[in-house]
GUROSE-865135 format. One record per residue: x negated, y negated, z of N, C-alpha, C in turn. Coordinates in Angstrom, 2 decimals. Example, Ala and Ser with C-alpha at 12.3 -4.5 7.8 and 13.67 -1.06 7.14 Angstrom:
<lotis>
@n_xx:-13.19 n_yy:5.69 n_zz:7.80 ca_xx:-12.30 ca_yy:4.50 ca_zz:7.80 c_xx:-13.20 c_yy:3.30 c_zz:7.80
@n_xx:-12.85 n_yy:2.25 n_zz:7.08 ca_xx:-13.67 ca_yy:1.06 ca_zz:7.14 c_xx:-12.90 c_yy:-0.03 c_zz:7.87
</lotis>
This chain:
<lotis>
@n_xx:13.78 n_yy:-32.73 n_zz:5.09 ca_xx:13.49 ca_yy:-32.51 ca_zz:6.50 c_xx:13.76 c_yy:-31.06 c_zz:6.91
@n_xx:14.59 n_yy:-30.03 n_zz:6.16 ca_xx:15.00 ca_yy:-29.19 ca_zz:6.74 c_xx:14.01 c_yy:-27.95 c_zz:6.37
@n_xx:13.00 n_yy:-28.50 n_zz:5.13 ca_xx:11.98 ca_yy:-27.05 ca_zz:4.38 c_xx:11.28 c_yy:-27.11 c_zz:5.35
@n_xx:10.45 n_yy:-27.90 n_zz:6.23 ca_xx:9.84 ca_yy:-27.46 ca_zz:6.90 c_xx:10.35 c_yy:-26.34 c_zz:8.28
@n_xx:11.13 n_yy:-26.77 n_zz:8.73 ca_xx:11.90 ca_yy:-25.76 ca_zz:9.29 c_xx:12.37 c_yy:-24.36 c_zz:9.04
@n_xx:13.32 n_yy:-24.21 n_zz:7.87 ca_xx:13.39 ca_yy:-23.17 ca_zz:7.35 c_xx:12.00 c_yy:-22.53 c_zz:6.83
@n_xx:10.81 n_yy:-23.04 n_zz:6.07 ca_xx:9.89 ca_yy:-22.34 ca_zz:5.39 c_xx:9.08 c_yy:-21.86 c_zz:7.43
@n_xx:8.77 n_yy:-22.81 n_zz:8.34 ca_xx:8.44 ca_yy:-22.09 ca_zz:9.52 c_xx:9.13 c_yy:-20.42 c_zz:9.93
@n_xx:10.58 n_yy:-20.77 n_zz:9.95 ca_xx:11.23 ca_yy:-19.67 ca_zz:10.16 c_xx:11.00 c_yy:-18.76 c_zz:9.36
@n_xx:11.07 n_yy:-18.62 n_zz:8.06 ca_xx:10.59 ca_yy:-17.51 ca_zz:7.53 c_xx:9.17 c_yy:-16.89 c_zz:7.39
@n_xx:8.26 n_yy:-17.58 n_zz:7.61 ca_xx:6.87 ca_yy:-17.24 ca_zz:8.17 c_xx:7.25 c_yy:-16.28 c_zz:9.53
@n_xx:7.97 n_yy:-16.87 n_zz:10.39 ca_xx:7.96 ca_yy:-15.99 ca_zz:11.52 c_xx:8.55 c_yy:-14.70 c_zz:11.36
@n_xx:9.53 n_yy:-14.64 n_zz:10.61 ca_xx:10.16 ca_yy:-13.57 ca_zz:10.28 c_xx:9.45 c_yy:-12.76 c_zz:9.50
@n_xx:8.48 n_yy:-13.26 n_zz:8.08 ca_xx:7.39 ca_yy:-12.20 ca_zz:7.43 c_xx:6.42 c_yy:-11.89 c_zz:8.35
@n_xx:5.91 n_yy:-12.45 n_zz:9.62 ca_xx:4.86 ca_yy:-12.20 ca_zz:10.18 c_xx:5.48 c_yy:-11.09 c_zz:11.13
@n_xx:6.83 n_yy:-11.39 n_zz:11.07 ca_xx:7.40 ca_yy:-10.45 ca_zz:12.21 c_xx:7.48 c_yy:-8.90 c_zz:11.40
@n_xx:7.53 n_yy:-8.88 n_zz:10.10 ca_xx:7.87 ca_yy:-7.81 ca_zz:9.61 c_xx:6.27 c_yy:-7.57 c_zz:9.08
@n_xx:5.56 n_yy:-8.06 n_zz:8.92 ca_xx:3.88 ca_yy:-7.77 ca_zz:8.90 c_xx:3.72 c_yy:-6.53 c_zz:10.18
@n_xx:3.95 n_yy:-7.09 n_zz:10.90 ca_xx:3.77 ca_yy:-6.72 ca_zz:12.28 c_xx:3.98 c_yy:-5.21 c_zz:12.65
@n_xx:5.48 n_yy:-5.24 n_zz:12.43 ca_xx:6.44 ca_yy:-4.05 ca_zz:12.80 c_xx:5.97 c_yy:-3.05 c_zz:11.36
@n_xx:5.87 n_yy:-3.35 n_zz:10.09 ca_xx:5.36 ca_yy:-2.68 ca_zz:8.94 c_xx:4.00 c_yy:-1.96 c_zz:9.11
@n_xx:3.09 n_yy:-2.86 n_zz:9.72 ca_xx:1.64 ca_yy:-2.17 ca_zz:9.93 c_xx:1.88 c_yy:-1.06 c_zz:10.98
@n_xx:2.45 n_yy:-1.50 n_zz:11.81 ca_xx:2.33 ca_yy:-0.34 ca_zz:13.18 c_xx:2.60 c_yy:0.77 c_zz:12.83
@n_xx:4.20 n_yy:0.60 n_zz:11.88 ca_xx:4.83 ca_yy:2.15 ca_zz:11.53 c_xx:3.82 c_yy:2.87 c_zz:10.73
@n_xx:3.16 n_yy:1.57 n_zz:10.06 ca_xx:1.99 ca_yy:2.67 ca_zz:8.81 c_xx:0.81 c_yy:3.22 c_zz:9.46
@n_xx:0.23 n_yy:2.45 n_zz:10.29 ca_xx:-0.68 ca_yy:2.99 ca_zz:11.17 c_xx:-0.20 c_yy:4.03 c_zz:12.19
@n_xx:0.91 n_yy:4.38 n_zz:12.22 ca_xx:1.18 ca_yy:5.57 ca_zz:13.10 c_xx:1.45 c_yy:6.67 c_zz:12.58
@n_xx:2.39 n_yy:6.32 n_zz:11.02 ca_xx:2.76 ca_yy:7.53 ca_zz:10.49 c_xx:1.87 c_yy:8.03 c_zz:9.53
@n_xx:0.45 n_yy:6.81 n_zz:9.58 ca_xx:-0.72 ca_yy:7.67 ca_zz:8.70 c_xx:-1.15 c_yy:8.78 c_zz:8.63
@n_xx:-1.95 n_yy:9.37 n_zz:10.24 ca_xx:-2.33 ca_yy:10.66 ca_zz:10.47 c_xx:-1.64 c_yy:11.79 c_zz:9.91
@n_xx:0.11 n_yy:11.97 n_zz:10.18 ca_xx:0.53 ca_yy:12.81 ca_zz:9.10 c_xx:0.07 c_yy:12.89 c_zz:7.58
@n_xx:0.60 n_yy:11.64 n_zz:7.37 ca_xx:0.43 ca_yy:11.40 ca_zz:5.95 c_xx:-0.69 c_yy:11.81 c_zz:5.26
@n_xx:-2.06 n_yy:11.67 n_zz:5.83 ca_xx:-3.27 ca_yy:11.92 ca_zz:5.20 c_xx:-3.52 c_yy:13.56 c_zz:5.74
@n_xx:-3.15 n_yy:13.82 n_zz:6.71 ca_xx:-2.76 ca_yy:15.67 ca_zz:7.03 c_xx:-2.06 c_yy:16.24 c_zz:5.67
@n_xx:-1.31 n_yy:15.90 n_zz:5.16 ca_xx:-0.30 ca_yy:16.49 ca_zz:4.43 c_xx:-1.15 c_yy:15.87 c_zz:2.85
@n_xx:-1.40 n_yy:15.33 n_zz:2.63 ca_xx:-2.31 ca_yy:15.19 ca_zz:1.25 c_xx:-3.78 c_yy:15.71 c_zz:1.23
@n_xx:-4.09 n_yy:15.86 n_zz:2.79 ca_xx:-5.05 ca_yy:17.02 ca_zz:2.16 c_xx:-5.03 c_yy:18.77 c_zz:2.51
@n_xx:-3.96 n_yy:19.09 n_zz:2.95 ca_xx:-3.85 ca_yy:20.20 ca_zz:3.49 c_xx:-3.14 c_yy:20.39 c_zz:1.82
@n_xx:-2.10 n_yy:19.89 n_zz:0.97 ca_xx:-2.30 ca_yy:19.39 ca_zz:-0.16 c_xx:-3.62 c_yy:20.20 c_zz:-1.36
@n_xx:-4.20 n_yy:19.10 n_zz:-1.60 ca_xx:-5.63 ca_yy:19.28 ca_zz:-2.00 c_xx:-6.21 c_yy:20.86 c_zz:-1.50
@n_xx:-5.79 n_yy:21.14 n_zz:-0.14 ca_xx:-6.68 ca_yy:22.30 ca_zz:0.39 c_xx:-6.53 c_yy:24.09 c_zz:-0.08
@n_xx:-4.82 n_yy:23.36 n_zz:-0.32 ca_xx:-3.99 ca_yy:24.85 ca_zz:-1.04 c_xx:-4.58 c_yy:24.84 c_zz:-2.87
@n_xx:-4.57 n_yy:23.44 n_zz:-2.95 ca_xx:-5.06 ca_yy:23.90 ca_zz:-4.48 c_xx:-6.03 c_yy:24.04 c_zz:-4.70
@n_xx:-7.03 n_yy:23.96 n_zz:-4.08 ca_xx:-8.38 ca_yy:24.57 ca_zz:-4.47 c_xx:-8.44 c_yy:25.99 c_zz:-3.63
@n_xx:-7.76 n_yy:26.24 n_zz:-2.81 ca_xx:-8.00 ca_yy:27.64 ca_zz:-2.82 c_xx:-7.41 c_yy:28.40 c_zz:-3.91
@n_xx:-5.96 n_yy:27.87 n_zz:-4.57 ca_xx:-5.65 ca_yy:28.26 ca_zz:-5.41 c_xx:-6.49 c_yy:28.98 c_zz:-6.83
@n_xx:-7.21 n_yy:27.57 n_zz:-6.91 ca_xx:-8.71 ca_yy:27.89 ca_zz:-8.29 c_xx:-9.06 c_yy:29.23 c_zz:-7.79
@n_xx:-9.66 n_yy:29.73 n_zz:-6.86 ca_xx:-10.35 ca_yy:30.76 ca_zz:-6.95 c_xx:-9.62 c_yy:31.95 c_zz:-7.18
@n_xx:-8.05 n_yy:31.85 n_zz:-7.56 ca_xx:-7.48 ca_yy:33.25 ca_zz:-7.63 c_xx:-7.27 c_yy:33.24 c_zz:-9.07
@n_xx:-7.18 n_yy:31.54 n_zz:-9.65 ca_xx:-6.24 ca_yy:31.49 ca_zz:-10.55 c_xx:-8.11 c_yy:31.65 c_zz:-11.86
@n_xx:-9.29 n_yy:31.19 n_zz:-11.57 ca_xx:-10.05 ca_yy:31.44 ca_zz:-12.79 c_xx:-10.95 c_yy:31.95 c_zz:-12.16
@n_xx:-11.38 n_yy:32.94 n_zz:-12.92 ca_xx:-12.43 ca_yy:34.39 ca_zz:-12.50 c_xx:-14.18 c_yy:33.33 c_zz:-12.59
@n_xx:-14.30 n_yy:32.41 n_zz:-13.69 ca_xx:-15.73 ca_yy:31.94 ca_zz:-13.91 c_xx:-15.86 c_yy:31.01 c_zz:-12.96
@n_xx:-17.04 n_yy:30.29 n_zz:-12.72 ca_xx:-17.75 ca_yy:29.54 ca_zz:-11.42 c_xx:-16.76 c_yy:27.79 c_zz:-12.05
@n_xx:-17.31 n_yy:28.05 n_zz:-13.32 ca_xx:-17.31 ca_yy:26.61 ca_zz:-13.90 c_xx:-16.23 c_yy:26.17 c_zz:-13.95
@n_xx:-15.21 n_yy:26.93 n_zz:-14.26 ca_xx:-13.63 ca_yy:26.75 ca_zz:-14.35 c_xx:-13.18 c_yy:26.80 c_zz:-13.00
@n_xx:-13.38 n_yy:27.19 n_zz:-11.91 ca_xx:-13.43 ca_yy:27.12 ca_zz:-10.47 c_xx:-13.60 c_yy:25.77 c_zz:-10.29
@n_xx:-14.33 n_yy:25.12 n_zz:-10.74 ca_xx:-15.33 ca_yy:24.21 ca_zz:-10.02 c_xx:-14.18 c_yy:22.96 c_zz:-10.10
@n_xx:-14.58 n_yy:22.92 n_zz:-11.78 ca_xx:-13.41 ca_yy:21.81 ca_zz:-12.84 c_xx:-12.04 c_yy:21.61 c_zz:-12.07
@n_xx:-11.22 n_yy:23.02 n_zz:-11.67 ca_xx:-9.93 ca_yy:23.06 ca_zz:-11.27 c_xx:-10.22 c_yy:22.22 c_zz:-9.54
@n_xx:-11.06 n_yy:22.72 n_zz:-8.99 ca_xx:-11.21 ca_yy:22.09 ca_zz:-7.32 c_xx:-11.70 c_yy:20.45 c_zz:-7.96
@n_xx:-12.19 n_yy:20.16 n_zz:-8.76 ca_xx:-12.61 ca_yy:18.42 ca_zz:-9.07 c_xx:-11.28 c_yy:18.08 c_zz:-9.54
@n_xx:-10.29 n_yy:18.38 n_zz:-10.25 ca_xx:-9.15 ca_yy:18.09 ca_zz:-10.65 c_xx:-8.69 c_yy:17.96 c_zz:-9.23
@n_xx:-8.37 n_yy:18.82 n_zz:-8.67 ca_xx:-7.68 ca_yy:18.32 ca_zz:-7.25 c_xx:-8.21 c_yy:17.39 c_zz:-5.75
@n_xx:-9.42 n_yy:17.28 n_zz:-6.14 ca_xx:-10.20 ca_yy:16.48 ca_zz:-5.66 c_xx:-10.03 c_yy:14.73 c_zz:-6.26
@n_xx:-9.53 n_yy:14.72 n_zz:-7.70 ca_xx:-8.98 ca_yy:13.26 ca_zz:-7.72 c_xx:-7.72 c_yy:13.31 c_zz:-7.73
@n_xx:-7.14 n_yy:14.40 n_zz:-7.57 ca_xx:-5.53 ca_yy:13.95 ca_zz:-7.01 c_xx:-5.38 c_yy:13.53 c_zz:-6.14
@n_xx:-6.43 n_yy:14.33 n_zz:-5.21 ca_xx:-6.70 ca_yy:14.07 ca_zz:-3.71 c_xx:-6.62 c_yy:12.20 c_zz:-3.50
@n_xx:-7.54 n_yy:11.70 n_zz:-4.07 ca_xx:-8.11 ca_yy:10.55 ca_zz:-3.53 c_xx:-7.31 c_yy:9.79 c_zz:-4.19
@n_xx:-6.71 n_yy:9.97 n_zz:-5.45 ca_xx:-5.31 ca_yy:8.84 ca_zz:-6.04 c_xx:-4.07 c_yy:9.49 c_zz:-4.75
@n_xx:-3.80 n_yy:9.90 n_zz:-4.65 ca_xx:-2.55 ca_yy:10.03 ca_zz:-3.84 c_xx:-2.49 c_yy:9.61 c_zz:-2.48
@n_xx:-4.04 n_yy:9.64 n_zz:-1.88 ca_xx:-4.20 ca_yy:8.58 ca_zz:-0.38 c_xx:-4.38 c_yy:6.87 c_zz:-1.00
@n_xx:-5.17 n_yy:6.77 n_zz:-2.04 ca_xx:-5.54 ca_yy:5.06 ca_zz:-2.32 c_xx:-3.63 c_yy:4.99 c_zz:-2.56
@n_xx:-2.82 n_yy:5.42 n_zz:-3.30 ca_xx:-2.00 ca_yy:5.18 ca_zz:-3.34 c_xx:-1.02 c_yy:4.78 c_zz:-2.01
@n_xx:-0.58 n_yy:5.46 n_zz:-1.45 ca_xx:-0.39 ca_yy:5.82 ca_zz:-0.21 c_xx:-0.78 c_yy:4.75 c_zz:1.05
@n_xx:-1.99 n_yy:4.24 n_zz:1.42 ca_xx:-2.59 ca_yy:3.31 ca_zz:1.25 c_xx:-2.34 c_yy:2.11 c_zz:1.08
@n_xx:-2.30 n_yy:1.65 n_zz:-0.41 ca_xx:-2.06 ca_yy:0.53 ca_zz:-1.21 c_xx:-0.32 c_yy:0.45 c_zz:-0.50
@n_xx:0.19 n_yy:1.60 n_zz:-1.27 ca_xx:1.51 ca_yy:1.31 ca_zz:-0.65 c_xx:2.33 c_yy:0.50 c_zz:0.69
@n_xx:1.65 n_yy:1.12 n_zz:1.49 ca_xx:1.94 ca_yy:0.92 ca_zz:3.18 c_xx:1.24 c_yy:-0.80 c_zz:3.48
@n_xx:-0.38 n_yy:-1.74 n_zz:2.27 ca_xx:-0.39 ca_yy:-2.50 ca_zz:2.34 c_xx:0.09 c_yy:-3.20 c_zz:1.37
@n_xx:1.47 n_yy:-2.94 n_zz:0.30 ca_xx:1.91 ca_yy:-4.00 ca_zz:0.00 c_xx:3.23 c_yy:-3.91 c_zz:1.02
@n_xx:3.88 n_yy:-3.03 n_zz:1.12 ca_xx:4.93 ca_yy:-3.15 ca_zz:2.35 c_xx:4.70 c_yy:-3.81 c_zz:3.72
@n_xx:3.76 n_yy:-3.95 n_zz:3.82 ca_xx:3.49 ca_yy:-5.11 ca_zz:5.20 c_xx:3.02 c_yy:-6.65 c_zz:4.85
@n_xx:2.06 n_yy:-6.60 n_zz:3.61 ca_xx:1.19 ca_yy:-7.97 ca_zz:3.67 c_xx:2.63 c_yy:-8.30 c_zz:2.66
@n_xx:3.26 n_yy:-8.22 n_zz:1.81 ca_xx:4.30 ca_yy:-8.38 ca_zz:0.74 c_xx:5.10 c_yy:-9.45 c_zz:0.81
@n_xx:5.92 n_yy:-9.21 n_zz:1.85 ca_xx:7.04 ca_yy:-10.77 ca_zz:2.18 c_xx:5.68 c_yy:-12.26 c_zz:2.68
@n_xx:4.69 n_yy:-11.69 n_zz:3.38 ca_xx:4.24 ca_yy:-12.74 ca_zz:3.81 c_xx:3.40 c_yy:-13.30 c_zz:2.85
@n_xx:3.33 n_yy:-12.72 n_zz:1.49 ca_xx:2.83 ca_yy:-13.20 ca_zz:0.43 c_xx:3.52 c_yy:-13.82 c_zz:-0.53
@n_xx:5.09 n_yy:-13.45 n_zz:-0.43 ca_xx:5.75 ca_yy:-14.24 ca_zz:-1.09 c_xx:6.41 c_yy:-15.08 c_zz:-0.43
@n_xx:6.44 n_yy:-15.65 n_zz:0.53 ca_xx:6.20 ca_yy:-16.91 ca_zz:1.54 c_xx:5.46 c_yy:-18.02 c_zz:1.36
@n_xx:4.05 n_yy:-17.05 n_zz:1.37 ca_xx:2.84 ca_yy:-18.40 ca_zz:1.04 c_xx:3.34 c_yy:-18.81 c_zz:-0.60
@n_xx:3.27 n_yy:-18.02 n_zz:-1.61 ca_xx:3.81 ca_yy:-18.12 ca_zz:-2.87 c_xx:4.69 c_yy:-19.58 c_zz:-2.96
@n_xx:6.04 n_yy:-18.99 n_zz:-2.32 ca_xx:6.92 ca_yy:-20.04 ca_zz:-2.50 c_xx:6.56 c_yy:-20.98 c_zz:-1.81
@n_xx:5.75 n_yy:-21.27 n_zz:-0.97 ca_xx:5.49 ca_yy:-22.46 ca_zz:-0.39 c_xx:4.62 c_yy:-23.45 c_zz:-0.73
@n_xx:3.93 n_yy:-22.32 n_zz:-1.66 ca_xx:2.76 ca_yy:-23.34 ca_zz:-2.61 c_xx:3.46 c_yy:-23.99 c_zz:-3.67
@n_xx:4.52 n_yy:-23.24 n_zz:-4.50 ca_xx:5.24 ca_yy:-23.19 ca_zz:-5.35 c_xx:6.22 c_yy:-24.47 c_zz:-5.25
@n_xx:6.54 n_yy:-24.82 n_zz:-4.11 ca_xx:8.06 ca_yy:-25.67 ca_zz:-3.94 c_xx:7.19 c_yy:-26.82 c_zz:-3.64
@n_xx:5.81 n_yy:-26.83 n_zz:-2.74 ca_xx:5.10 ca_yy:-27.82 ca_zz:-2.71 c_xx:4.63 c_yy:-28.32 c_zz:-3.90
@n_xx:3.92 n_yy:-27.80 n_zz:-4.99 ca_xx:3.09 ca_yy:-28.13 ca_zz:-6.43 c_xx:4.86 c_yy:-28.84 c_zz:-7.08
@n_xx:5.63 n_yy:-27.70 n_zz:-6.97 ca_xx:6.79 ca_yy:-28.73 ca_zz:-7.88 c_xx:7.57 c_yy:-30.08 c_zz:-6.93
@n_xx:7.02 n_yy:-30.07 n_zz:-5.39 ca_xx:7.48 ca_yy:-31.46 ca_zz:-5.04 c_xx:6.93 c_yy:-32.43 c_zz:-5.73
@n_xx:5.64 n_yy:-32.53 n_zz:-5.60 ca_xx:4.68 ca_yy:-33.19 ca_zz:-5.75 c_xx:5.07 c_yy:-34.05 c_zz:-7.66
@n_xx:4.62 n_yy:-32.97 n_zz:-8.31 ca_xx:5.47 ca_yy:-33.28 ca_zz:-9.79 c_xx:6.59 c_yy:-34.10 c_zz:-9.57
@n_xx:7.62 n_yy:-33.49 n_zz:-8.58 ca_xx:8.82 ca_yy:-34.55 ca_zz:-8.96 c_xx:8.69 c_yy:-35.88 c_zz:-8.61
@n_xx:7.67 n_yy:-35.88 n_zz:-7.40 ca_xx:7.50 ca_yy:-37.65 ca_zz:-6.58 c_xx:7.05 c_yy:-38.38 c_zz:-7.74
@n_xx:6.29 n_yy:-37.76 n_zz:-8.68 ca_xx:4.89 ca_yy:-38.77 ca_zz:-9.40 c_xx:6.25 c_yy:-39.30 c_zz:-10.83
@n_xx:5.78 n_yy:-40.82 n_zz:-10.95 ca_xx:6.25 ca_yy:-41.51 ca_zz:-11.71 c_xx:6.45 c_yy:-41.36 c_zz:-13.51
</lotis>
């Protein structure tokens, strides 16, 4: 009698931290993506001091061009496992404690 209760309460509490997790990430994004590409922006100006040919220019700005874009997907990813996270291991255990009730009832 009491899982349903407790497993409610902790839903409220992951949804509560869903909640409060997204906002901070959605607010402190704009920096964040300022600063990874201002980032990106120094190192490709960099290329043009650091190799005299076009091609080696080019290569060095595409190198920092996928740093660029791994370090926001990261970044990103990050901020959505820190919010969706507890409320996934919620549903988890709840599927989890249900599938092994079930096993224990059966004869």
């Amino acid at each position: 009698m009491r899982r349903p209760v407790i497993l409610a309460g902790v839903m409220v509490a992951a949804a509560v931290w869903a909640a409060v997790a997204g906002v901070v990430a959605v607010r402190q994004w704009p920096s964040t993506g300022a600063t990874i590409a201002r980032d990106r922006d120094a190192g490709v100006r960099r290329c043009a001091g650091r190799y005299p040919e076009p091609a080696a220019r080019q290569r060095c700005a595409d190198l920092f061009e996928i740093q660029f874009v791994m370090e926001r997907n990261v970044a990103m990813v990050t901020r959505l496992l820190l919010a969706a996270g507890p409320l996934a291991g919620v549903a988890l255990w709840a599927f989890a404690t249900r599938a092994f009730a079930k096993r224990a009832r059966r004869p």
